[in-house]
C-alpha positions in Angstrom: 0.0 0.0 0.0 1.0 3.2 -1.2 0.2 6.3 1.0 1.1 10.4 -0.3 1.8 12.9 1.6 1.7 16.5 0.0 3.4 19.9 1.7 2.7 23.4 0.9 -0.2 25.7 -0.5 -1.2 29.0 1.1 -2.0 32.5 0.1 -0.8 34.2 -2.5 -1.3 37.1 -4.3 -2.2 37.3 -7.7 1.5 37.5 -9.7 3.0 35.3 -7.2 4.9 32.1 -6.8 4.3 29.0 -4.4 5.9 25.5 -4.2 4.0 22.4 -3.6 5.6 19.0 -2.8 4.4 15.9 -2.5 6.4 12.4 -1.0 5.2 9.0 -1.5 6.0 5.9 0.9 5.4 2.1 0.7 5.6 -0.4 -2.2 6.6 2.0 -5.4 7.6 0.3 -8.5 8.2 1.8 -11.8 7.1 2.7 -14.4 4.7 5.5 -12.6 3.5 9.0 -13.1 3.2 11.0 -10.1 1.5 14.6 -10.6 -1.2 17.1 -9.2 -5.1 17.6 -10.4 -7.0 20.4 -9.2 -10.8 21.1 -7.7 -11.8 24.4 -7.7 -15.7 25.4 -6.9 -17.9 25.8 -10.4 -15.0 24.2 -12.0 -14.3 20.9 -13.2 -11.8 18.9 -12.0 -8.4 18.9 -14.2 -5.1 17.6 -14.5 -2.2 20.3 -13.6 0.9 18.4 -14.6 2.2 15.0 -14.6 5.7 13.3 -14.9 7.0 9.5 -15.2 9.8 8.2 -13.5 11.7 8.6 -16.8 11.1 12.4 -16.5 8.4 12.7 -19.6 5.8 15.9 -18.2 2.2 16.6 -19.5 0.9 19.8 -18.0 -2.7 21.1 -18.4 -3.2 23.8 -20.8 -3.8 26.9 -18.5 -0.4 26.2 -16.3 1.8 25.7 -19.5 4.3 27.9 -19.3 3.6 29.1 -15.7 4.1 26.0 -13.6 7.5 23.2 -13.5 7.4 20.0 -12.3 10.0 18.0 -11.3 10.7 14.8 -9.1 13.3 13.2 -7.0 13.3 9.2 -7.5 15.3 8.3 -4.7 13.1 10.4 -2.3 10.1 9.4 -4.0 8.9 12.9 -3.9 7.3 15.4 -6.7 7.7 19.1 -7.1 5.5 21.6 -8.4 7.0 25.1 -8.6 3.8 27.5 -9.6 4.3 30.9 -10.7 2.8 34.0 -12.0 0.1 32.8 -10.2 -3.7 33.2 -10.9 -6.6 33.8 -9.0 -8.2 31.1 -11.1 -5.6 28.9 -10.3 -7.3 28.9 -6.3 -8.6 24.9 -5.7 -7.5 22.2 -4.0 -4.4 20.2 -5.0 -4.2 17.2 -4.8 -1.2 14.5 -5.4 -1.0 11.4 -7.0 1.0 8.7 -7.8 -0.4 6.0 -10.9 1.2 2.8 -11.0 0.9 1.6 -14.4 0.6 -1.8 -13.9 -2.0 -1.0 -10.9 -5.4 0.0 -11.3 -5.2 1.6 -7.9 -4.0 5.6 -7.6 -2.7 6.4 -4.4 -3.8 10.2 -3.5 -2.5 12.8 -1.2 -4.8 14.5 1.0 -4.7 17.8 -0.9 -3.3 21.1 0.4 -5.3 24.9 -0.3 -3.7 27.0 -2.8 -5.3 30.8 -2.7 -4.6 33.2 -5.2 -6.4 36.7 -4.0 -5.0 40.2 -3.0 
């Protein structure tokens, strides 16, 4: 069993930059993508960004160019640096970490990110 545990979020102001991380523990195998999606109220659910073990990223459309992620296999942990933050970029993070070879996701118990003046 896999369990996440993600640091960071906060308040920011519109412009700004925040980190997120996010460390998994227990039986990891590769290959896997470990990554963030977002819930934001009146908005649907969406995938931020995304990398493999092998270091291949997907990001969603509206962080492109704004956000990095980046990951540290032999810590098992995932980075998300935001910046030029939006005040639609305010929802709930959430980690996760997909096995390929296992239907299960393990999630982390998502962390507030605010973007408001």
């Amino acid at each position: 069993q896999v369990q996440m545990e993600e640091f960071g979020g906060g308040l920011v102001q519109p412009g700004g930059s925040l980190s997120l991380s996010c460390t998994a523990s227990g039986s990891i195998f590769p290959p896997n993508t470990m990554g963030w999606v977002r819930q934001a109220p009146g908005k649907v659910r969406e995938l931020v960004a995304s990398i493999t073990n092998n270091g291949n990223r997907n990001y969603g459309e509206s962080v492109k160019g704004r956000f990095t992620i980046s990951r540290d296999n032999a810590k098992n942990t995932v980075y998300l640096q935001m910046k030029t933050l939006r005040p639609e970029d305010t929802a709930i993070y959430y980690c996760y970490l997909d096995q390929w070879k296992n239907e299960d996701y393990a999630w982390g118990q998502g962390t507030q990110v605010t973007v408001a003046s």
